[in-house]
C-alpha positions in Angstrom: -24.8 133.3 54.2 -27.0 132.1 56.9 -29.2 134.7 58.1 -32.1 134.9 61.3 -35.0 136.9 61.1 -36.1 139.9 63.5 -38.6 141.1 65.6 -40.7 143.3 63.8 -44.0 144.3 65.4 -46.2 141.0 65.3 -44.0 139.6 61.6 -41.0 139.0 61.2 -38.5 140.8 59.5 -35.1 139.6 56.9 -32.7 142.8 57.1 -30.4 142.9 54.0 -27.5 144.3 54.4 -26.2 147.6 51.9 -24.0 145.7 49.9 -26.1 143.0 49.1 -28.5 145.5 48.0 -25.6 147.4 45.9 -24.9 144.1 44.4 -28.7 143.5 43.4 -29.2 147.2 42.2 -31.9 148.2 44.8 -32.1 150.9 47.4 -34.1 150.2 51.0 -36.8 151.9 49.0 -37.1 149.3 46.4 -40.0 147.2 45.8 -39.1 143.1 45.7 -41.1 140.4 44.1 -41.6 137.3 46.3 -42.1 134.1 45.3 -42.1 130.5 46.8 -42.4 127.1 46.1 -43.3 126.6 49.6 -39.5 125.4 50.6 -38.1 128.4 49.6 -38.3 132.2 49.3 -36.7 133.9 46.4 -36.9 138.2 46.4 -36.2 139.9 43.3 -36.2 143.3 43.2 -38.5 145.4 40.4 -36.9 147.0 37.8 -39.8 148.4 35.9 -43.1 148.3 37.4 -45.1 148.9 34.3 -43.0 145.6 33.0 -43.8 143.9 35.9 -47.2 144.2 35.8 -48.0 143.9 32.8 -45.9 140.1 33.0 -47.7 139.6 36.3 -51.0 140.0 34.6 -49.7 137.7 31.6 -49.2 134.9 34.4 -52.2 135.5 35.3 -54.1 134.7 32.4 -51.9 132.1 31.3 -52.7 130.0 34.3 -56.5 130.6 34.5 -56.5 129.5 31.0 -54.6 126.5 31.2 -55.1 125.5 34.6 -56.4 121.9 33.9 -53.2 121.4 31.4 -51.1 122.5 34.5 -52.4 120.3 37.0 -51.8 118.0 34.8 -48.5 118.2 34.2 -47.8 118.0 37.5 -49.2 114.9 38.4 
């Protein structure tokens, strides 16, 4: 599905339509994680925001403390 982005005050805005959002188990008040690899966007909607926190924070650290090791890696 190819899909254009809106006008939405000075952003822009991606609707998704109801049945995607069926399909994905979220509501138009549902909060989405984004992430990008700079070539592309992926949403994922929250399940459990104390989960997703507490993984977010677990990134987090992880990267801080192996930082060097990472940029290494991707060398």
């Amino acid at each position: 599905m190819i899909k254009s982005l809106v006008k939405h005050g000075n952003s822009s805005a991606l609707v998704i339509e109801k049945p995607i959002l069926s399909l994905l188990g979220a509501t138009a008040e549902s909060e989405f994680e984004v992430v990008t690899d700079g070539k592309s966007l992926i949403l994922t909607p929250v399940q459990d925001n104390v989960r997703h926190e507490r993984f977010r924070k677990a990134v987090a650290k992880t990267g801080k403390r192996y930082s060097k090791t990472f940029e290494e890696l991707a060398r």
